[in-house]
DSSP file (Angstrom, degrees, kcal/mol; ACC not computed):
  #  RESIDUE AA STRUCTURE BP1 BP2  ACC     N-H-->O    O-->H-N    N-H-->O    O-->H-N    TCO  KAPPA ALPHA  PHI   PSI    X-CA   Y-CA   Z-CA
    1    1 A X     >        0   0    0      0, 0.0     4,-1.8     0, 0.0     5,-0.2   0.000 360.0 360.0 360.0 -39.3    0.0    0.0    0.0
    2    2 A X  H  >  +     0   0    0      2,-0.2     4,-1.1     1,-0.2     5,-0.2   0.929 360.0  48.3 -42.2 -58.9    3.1    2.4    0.8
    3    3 A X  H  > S+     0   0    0      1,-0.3     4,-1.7     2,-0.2    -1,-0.2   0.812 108.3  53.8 -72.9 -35.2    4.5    1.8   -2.5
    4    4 A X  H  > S+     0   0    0      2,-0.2     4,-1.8     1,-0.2    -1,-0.3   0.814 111.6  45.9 -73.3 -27.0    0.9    2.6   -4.3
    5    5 A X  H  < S+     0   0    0     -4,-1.8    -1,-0.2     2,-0.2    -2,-0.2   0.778 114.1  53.0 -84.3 -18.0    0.6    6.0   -2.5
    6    6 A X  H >X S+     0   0    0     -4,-1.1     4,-1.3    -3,-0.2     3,-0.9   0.877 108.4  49.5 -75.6 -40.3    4.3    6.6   -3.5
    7    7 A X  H 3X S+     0   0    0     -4,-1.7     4,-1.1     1,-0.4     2,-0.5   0.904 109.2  46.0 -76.9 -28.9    3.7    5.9   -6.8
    8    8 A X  H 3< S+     0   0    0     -4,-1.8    -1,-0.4     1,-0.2    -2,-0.0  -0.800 110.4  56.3 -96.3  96.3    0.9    8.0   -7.4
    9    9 A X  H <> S+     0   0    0     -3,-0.9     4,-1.6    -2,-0.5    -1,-0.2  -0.418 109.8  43.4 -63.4 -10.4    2.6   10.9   -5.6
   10   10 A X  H  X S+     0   0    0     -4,-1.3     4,-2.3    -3,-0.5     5,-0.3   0.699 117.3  48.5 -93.5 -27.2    5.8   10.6   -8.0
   11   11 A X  H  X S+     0   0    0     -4,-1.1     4,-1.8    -5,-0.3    -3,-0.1   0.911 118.8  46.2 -82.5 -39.3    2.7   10.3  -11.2
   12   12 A X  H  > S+     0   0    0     -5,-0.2     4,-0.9     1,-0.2    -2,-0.2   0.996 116.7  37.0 -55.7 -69.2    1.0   13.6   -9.2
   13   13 A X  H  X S+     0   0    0     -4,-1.6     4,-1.7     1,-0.2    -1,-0.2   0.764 114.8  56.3 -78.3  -6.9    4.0   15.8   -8.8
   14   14 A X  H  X S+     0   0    0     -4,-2.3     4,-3.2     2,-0.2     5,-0.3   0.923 108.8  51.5 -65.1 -41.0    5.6   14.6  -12.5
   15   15 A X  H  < S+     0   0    0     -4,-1.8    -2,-0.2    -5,-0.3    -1,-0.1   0.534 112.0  47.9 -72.2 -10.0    2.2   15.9  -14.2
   16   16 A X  H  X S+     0   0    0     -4,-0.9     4,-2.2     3,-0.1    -1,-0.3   0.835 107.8  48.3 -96.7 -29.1    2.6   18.9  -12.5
   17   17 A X  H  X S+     0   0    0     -4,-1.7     4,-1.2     2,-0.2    -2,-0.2   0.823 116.2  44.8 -44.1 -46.2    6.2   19.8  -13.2
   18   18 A X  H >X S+     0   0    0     -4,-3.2     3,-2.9     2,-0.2     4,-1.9   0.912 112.1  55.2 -82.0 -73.2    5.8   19.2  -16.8
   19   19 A X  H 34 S+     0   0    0     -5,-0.3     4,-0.4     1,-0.3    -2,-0.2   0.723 114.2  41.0 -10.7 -57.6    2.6   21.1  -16.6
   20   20 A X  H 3< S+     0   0    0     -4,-2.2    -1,-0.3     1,-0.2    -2,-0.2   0.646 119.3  42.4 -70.4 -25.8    4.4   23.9  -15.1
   21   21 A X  H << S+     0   0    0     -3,-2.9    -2,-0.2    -4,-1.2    -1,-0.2   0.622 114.7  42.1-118.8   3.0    7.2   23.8  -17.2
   22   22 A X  S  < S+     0   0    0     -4,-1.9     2,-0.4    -5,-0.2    -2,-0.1   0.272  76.1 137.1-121.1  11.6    5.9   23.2  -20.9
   23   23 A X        -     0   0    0     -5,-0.4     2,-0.2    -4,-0.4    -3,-0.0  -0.475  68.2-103.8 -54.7 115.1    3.2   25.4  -20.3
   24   24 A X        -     0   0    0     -2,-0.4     2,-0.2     1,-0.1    -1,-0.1  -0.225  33.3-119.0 -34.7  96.1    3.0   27.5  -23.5
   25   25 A X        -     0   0    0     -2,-0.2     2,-1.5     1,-0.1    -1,-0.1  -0.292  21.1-152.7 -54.7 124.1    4.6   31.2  -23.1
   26   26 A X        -     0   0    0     -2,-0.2    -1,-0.1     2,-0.0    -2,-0.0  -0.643  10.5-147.5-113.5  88.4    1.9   33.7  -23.8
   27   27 A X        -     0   0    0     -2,-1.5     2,-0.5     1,-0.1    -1,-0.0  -0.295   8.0-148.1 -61.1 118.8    3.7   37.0  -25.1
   28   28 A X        -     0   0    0      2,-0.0     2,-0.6     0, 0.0    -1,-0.1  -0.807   6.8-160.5 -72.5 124.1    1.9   40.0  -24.1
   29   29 A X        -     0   0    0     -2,-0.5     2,-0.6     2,-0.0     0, 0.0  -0.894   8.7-162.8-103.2 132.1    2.1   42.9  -26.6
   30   30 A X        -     0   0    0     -2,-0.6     2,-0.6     2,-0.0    -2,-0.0  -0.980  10.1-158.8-124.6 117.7    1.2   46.0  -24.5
   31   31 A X        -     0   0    0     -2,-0.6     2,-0.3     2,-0.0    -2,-0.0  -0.886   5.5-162.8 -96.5 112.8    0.2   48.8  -27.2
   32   32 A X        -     0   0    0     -2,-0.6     2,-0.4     1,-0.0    -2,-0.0  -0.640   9.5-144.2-105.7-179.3    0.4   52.4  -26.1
   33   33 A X        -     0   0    0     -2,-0.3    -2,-0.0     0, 0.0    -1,-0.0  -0.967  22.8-109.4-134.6 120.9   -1.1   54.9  -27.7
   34   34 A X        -     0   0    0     -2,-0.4     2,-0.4    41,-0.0    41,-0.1  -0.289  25.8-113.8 -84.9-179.7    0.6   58.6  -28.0
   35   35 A X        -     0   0    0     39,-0.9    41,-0.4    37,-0.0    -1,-0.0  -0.731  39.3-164.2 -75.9 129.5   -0.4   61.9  -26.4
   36   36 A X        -     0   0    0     -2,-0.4    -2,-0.0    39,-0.1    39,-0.0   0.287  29.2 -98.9 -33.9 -28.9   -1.7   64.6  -28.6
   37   37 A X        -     0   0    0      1,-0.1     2,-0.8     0, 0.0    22,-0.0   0.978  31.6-176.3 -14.8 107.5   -2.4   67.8  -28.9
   38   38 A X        -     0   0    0      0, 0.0     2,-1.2     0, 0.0    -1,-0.1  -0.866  28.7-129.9-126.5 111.4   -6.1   68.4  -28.5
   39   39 A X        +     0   0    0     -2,-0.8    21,-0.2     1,-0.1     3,-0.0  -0.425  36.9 164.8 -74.7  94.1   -6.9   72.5  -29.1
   40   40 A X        -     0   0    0     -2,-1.2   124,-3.8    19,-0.5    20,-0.2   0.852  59.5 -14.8 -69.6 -50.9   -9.0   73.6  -26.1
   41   41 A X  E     -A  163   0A   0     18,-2.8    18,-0.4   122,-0.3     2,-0.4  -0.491  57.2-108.5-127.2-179.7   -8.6   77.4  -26.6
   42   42 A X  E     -A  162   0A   0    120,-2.0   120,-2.3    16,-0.2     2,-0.3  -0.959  33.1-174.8-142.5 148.6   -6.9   80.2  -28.2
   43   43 A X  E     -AB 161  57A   0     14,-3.2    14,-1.4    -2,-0.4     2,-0.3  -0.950   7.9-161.8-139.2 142.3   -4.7   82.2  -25.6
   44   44 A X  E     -AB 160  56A   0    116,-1.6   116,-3.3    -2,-0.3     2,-0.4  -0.961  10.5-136.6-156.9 153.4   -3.0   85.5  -26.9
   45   45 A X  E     -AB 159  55A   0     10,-2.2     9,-1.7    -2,-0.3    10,-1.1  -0.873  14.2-158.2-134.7 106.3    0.0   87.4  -25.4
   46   46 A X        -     0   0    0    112,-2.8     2,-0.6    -2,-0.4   112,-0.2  -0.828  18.4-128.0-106.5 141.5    0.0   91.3  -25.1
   47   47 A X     >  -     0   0    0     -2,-0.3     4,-2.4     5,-0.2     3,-0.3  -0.622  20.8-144.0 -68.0 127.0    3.3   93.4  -24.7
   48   48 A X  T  4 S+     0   0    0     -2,-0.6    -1,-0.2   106,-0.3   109,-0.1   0.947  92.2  47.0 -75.1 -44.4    2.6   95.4  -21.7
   49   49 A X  T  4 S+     0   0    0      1,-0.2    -1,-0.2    -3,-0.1    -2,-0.1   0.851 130.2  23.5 -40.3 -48.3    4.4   98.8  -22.9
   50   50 A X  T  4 S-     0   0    0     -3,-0.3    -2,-0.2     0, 0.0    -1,-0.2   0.435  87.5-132.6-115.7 -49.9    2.8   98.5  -26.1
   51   51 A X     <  +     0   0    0     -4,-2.4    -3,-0.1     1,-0.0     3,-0.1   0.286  55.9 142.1  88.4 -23.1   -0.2   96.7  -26.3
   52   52 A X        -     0   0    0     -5,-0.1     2,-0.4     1,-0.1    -5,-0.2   0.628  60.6-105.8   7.9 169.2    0.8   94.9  -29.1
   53   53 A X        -     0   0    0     -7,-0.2    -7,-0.2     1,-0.1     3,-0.2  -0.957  29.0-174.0-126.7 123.4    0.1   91.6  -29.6
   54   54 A X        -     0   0    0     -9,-1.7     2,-0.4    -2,-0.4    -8,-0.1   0.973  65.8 -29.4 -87.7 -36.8    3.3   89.4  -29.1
   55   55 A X  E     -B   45   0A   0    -10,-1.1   -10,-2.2     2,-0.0    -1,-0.3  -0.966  46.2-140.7-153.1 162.8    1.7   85.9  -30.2
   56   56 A X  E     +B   44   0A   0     -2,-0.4     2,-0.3   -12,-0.2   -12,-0.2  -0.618  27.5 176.0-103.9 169.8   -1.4   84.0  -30.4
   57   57 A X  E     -B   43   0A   0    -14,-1.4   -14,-3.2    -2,-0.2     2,-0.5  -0.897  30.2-120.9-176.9 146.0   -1.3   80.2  -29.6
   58   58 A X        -     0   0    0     23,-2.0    25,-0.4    -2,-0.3     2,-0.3  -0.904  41.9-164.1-110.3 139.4   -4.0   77.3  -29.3
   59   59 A X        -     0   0    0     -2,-0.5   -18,-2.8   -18,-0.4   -19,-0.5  -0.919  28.9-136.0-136.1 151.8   -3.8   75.8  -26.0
   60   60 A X  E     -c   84   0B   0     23,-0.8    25,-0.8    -2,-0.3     2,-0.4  -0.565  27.9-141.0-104.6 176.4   -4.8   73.2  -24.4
   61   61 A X  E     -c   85   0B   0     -2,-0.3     2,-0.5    23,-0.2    25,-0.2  -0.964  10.3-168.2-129.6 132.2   -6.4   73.9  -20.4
   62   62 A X  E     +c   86   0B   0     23,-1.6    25,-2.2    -2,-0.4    22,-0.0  -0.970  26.4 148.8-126.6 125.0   -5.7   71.8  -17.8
   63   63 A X        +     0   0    0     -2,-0.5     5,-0.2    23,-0.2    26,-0.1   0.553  43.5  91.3-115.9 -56.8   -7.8   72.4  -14.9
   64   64 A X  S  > S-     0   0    0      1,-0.1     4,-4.5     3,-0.1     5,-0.2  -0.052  83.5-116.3 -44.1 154.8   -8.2   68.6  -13.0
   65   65 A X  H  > S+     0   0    0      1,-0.2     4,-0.8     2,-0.2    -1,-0.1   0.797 122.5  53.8 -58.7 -24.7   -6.2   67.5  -10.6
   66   66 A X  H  > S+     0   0    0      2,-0.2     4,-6.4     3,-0.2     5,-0.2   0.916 105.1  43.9  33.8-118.5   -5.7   65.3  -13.3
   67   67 A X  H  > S+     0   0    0      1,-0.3     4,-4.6     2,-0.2    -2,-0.2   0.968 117.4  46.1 -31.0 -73.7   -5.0   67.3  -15.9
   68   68 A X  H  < S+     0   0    0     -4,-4.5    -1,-0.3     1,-0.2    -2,-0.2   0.738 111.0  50.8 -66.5 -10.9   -2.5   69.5  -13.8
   69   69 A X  H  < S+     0   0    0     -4,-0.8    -1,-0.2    -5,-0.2    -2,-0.2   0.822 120.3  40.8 -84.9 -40.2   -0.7   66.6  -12.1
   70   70 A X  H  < S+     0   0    0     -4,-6.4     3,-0.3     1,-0.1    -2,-0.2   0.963  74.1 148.4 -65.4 -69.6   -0.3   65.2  -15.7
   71   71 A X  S  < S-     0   0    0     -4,-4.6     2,-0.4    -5,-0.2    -1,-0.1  -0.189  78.6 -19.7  72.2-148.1    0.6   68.5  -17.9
   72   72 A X  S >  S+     0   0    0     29,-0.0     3,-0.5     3,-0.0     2,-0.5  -0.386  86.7 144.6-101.0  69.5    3.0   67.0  -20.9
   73   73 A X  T 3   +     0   0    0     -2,-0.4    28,-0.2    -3,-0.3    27,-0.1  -0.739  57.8  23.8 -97.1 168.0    4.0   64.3  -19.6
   74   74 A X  T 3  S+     0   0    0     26,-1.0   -39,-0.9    -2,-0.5     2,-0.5   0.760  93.2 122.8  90.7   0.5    4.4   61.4  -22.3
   75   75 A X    <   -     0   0    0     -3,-0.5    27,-0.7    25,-0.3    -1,-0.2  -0.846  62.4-146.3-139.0 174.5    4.8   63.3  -25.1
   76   76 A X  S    S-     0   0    0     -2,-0.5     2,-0.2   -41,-0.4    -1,-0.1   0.801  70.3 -96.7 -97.9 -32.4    7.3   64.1  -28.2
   77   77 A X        -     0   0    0     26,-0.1    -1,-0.3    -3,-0.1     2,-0.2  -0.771  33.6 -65.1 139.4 167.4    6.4   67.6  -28.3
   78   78 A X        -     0   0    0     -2,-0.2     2,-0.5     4,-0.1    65,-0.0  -0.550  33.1-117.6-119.0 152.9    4.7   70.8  -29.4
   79   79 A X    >   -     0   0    0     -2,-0.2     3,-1.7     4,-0.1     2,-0.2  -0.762  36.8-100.0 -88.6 140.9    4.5   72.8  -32.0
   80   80 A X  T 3  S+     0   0    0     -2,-0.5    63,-0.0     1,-0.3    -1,-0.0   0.397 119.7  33.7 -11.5 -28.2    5.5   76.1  -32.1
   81   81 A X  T 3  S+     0   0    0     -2,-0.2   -23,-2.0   -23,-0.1     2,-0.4  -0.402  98.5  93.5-126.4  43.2    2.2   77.8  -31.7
   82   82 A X    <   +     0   0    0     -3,-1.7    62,-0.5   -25,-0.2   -23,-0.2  -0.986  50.5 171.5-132.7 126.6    0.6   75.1  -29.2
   83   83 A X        -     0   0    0     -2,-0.4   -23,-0.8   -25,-0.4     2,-0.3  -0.508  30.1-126.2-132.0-131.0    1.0   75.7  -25.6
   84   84 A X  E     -c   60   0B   0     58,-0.3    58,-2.0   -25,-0.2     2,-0.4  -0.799  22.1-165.8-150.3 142.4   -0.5   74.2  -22.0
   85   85 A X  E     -cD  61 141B   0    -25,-0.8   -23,-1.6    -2,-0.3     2,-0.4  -0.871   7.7-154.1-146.7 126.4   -2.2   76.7  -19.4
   86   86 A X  E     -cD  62 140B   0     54,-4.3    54,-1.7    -2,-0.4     2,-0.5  -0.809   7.1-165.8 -88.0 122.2   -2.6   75.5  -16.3
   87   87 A X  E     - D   0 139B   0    -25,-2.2     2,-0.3    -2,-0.4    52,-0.2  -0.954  12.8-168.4-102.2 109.5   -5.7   77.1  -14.1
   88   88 A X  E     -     0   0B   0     50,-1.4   -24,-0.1    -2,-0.5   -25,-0.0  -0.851  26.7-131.3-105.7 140.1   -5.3   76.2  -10.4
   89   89 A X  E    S+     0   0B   0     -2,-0.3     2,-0.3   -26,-0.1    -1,-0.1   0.015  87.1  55.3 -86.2  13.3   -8.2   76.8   -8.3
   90   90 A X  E    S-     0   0B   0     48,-0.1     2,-0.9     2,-0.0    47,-0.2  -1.000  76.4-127.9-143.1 133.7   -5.9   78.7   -5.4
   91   91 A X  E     +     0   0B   0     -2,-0.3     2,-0.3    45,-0.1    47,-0.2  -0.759  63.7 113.4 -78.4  99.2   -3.4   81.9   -5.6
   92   92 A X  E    S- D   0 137B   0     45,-1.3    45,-1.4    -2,-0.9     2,-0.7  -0.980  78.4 -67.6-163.3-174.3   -0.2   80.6   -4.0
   93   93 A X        -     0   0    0     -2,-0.3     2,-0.3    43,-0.3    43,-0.1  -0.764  60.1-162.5 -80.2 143.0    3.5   79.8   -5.2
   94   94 A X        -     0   0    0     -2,-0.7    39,-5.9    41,-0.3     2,-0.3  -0.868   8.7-141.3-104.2 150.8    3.3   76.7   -7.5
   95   95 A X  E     -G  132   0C   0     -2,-0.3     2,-0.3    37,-0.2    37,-0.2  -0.945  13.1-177.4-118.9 162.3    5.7   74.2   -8.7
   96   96 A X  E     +G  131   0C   0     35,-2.4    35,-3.5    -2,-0.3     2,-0.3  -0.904   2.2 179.9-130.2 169.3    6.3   72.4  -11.9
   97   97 A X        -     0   0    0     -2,-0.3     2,-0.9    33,-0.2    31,-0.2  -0.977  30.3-133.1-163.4 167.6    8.9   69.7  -12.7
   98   98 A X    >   +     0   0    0     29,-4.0     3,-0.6    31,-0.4     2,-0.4  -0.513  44.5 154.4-120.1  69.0    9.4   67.9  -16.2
   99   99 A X  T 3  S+     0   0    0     -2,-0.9    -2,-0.1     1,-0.3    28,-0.1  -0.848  80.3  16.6 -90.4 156.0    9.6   64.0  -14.6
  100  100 A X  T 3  S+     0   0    0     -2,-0.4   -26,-1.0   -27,-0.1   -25,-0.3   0.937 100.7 123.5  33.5  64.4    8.4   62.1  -17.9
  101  101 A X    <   -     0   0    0     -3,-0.6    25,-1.6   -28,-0.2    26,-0.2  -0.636  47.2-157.5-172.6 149.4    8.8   64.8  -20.5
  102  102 A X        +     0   0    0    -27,-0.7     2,-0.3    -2,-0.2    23,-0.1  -0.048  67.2  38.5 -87.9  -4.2   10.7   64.6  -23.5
  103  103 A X  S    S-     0   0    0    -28,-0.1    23,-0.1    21,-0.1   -28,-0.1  -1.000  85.2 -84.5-155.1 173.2   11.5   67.9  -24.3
  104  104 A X        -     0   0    0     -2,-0.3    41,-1.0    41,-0.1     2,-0.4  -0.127  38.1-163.1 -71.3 163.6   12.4   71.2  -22.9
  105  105 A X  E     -FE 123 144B   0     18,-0.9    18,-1.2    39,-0.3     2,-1.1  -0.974  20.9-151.6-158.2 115.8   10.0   73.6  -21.6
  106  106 A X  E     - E   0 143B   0     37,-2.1    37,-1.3    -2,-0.4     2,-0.8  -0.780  29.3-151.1-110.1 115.0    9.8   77.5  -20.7
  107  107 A X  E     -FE 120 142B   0     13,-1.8    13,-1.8    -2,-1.1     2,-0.5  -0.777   4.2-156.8 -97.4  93.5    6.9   78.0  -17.7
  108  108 A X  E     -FE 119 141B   0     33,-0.8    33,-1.9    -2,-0.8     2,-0.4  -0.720   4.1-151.4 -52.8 111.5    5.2   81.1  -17.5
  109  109 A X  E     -FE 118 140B   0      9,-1.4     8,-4.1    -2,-0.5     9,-1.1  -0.689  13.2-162.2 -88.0 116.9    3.7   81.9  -14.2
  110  110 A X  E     -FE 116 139B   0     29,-2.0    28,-2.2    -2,-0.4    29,-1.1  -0.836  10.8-139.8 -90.2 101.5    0.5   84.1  -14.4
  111  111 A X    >   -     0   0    0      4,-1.5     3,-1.9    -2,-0.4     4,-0.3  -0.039  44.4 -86.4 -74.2-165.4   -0.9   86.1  -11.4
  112  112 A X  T 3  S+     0   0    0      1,-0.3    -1,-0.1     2,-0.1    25,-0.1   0.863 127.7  58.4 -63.0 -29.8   -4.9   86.2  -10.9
  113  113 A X  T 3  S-     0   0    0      2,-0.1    -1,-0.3     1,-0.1    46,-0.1   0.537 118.6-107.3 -64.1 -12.4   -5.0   89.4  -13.4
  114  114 A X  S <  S+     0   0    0     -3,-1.9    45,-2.3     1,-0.2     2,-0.7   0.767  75.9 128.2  87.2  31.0   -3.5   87.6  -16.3
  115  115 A X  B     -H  158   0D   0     -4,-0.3    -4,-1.5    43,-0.2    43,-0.2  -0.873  67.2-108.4-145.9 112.8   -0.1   89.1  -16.3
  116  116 A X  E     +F  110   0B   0     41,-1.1    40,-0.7    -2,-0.7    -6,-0.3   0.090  39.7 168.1 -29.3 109.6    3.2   87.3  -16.3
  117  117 A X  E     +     0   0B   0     -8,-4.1     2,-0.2     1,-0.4    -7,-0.2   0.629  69.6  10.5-110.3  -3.8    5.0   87.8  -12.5
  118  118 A X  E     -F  109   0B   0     -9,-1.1    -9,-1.4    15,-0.1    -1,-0.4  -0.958  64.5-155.2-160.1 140.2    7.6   85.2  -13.1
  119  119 A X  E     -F  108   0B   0     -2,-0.2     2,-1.0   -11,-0.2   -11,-0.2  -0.847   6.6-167.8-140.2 135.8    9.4   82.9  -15.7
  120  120 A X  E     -F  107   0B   0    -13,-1.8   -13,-1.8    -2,-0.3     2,-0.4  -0.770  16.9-168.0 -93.6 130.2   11.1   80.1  -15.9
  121  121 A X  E     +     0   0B   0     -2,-1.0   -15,-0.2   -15,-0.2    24,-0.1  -0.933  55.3  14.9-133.8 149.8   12.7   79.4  -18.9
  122  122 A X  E     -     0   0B   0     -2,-0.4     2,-0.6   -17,-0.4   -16,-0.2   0.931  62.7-170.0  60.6  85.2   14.5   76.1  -20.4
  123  123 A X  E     -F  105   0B   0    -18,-1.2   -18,-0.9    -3,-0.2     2,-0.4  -0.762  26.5-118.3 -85.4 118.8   13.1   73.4  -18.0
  124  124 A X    >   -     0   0    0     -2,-0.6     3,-1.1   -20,-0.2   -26,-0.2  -0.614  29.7 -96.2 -79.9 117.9   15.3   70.1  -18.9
  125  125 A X  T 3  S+     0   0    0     -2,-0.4   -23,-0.2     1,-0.2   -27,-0.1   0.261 109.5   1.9 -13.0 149.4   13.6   67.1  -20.1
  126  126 A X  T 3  S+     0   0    0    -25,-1.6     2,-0.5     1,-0.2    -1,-0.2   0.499  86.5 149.9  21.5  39.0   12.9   64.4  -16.9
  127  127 A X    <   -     0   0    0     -3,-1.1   -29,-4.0   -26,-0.2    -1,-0.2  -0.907  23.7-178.9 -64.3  90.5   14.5   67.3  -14.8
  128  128 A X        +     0   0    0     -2,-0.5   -29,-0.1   -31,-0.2    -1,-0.1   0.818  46.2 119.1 -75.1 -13.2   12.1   66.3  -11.2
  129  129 A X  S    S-     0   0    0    -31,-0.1   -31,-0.4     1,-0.1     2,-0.4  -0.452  77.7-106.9 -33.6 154.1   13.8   69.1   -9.7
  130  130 A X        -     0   0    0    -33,-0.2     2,-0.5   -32,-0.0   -33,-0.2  -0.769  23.0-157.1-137.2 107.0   11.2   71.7   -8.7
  131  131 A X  E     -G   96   0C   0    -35,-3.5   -35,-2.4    -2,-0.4     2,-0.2  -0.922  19.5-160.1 -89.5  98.3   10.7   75.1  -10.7
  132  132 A X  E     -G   95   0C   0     -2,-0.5   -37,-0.2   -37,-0.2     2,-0.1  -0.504  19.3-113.4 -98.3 129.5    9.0   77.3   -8.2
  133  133 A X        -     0   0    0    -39,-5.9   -15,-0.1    -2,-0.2   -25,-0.0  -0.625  29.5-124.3 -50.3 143.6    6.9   80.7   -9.4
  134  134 A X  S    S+     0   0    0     -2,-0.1     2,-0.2   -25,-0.1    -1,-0.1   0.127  87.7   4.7 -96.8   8.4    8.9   83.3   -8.2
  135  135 A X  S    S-     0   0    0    -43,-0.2     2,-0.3   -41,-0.2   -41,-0.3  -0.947 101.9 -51.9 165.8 146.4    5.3   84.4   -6.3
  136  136 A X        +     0   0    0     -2,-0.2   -43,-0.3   -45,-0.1     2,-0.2  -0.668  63.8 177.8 -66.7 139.5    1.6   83.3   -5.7
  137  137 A X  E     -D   92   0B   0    -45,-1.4   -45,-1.3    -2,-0.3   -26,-0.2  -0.154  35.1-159.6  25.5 154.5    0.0   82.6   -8.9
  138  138 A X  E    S+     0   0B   0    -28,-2.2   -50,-1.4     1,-0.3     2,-0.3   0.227  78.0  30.1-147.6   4.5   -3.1   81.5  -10.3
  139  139 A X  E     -DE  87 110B   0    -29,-1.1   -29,-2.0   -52,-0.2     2,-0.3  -0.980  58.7-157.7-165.2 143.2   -2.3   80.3  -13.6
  140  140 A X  E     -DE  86 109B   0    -54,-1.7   -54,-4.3   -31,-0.3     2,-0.5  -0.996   7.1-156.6-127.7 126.1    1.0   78.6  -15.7
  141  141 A X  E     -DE  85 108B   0    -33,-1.9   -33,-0.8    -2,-0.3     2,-0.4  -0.928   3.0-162.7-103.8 136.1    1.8   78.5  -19.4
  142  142 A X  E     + E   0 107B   0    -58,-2.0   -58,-0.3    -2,-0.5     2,-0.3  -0.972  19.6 159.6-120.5 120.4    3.8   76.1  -20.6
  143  143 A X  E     - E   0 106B   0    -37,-1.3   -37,-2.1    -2,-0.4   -60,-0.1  -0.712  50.4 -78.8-117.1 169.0    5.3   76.7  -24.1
  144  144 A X  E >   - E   0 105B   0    -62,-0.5     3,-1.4    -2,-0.3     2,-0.6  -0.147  64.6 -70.2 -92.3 175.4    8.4   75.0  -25.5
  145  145 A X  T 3  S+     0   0    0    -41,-1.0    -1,-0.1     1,-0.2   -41,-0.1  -0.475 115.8   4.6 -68.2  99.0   12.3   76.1  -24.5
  146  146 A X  T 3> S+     0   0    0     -2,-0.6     4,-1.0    -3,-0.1    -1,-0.2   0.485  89.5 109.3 137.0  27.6   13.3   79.3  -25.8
  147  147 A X  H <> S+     0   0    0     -3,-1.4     4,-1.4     1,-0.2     6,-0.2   0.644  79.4  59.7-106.2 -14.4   10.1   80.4  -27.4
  148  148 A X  H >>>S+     0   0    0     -4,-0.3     4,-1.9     2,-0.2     5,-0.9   0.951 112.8  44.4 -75.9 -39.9    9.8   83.5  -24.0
  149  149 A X  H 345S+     0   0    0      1,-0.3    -2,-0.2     2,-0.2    -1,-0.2   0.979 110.8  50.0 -70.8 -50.0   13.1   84.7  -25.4
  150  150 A X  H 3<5S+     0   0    0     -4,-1.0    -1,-0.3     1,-0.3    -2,-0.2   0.654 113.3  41.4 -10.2 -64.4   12.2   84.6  -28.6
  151  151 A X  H <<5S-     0   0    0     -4,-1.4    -1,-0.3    -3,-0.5    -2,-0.2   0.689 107.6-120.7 -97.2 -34.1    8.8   86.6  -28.3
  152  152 A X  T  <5 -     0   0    0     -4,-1.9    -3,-0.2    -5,-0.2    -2,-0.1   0.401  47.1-178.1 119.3   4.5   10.5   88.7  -26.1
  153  153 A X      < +     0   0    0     -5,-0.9     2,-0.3    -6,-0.2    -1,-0.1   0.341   4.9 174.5 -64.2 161.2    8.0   88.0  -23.0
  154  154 A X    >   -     0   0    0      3,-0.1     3,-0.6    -3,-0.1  -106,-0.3  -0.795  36.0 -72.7-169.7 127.6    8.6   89.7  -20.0
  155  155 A X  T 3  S+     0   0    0     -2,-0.3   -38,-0.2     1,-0.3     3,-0.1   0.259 112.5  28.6 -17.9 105.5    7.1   90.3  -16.6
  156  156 A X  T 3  S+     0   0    0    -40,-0.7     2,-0.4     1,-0.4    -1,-0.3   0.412  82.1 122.6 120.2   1.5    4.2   92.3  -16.6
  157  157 A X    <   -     0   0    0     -3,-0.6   -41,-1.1   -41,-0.1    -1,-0.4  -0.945  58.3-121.3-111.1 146.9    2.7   91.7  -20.0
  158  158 A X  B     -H  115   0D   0     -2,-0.4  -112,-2.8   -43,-0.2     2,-0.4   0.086  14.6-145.3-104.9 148.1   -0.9   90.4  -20.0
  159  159 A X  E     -A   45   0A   0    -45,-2.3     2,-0.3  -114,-0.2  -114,-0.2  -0.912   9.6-174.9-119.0 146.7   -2.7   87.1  -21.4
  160  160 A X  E     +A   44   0A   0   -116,-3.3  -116,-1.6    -2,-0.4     2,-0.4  -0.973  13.0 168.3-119.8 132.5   -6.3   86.8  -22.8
  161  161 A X  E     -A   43   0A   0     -2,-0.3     2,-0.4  -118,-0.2  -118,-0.3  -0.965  16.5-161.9-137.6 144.9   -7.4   83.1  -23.6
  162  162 A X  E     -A   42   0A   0   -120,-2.3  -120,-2.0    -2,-0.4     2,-0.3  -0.883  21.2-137.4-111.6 149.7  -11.4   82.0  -24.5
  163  163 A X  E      A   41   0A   0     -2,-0.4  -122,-0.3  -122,-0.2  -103,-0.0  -0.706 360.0 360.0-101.5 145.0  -11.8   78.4  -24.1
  164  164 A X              0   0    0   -124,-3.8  -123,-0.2    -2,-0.3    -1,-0.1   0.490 360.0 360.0 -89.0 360.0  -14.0   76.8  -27.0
């Protein structure tokens, strides 16, 4: 009787070994999908001496926690007239930091009037370091690295933007 309980424990634990170990590998293919650009708005940039208009841009709005936690990450990059404006539902210093995004970034910080009080500009890809407004805030544009020099932006000139 020993020997019969031995033998079907050696027929048990072989039929599971080979079970376990010729079991067919079943390759997941995990498909992402990229990020976009999806044109919320139109946002346009006045020179404060002047009044001027320094550029227009379609922007996308990130208001959710969501949204703002998110920003661009995940993505290849903007065009040239394409920014991000962030609306935060409190006036205080914010920070931003570029972990998981892929290209450089210049953040204009916007007090509650609409008018530039701080900027940071060239934020380095999947830099987490912290880029503080220099001041409370109520609102952040994010446009790509070197496009505030560019346009010439400077503290104290004014945004408009209508959401569609």
């Amino acid at each position: 009787m020993k020997i019969f309980h031995k033998v079907i424990q050696g027929v048990v634990l072989s039929s599971f070994i080979l079970f376990v170990c010729c079991k067919e590998d079943v390759k997941r293919e995990i498909k992402t999908q990229a990020v976009t650009f999806t044109k919320e708005g139109v946002l346009t940039i006045y020179k404060n001496q002047t009044d001027s208009v320094a550029v227009r841009l379609d922007i996308e709005i990130a208001e959710s926690d969501y949204e703002t936690e998110t920003g661009l990450m995940y993505r290849k990059g903007m065009e040239e007239n394409q920014g991000m404006l962030f609306i935060f539902p409190d006036i205080r210093q914010h920070f931003f930091h570029m972990k998981n995004t892929e290209f450089g970034l210049d953040i204009i910080f916007l007090d509650e009037n609409l008018r530039i009080a701080s900027i940071q500009e060239n934020a380095k890809p999947f830099d987490e370091k912290p880029s503080p407004s220099l001041v409370p805030v109520m609102y952040a544009l994010e446009i790509n690295a070197g496009l505030s020099e560019k346009w010439l932006l400077e503290v104290g000139d004014k945004i408009e933007f209508t959401k569609l």
